[in-house]
C-alpha positions in Angstrom: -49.4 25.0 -62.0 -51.1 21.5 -61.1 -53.3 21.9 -57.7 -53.6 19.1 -55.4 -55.2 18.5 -52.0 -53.2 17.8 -49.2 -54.4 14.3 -47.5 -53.8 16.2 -44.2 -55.6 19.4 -44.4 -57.5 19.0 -47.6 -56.0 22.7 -48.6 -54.9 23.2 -52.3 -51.2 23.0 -53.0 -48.6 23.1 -56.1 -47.2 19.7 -55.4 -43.9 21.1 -57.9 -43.3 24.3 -55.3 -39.5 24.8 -54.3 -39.7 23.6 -50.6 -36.9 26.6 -48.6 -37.9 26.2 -45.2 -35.7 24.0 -43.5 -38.8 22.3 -41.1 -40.7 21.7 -45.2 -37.6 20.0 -46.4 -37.3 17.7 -43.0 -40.9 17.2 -43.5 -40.4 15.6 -47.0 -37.5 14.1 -46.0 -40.1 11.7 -43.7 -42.6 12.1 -45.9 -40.0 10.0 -48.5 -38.5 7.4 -46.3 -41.5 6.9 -43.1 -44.7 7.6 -44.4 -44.4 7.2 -48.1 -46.8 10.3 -48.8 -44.5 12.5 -50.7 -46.6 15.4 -53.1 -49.2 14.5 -51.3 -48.7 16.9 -48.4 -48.9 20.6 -48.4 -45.9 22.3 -47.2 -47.6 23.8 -43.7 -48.1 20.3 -42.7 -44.7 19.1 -44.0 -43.6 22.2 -41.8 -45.6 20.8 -38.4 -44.0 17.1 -39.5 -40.3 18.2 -39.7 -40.5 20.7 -36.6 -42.1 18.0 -34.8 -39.3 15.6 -35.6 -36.6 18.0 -35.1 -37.6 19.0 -31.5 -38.5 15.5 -30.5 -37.2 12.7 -32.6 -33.0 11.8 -32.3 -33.3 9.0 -34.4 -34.4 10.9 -38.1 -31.6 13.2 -38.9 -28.5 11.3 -37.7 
């Protein structure tokens, strides 16, 4: 298991953990094609991202 610290939060994460949650998986989804910080971002704060998108954002997930 290979730690790394998230650029958000500075917590420790396994940057190879399954993501289940759909809000984590939104979350990398942006994380991919917007902000180009993919495994570099625990999965709470991928979590915050994609719930923040989903409630506010119509454009992401056309």
């Amino acid at each position: 298991m290979k730690q790394q610290q998230c650029i958000l939060c500075n917590h420790l994460f396994d940057p190879d953990q399954p993501l289940t949650e759909p809000a984590e998986i939104a979350g990398m989804h942006l994380a991919r094609q917007e902000y180009g910080d993919a495994g570099k971002v625990c999965p709470v704060c991928l979590a915050g991202r994609g719930r923040l998108a989903m409630m506010y954002r119509s454009d992401c997930f056309d």
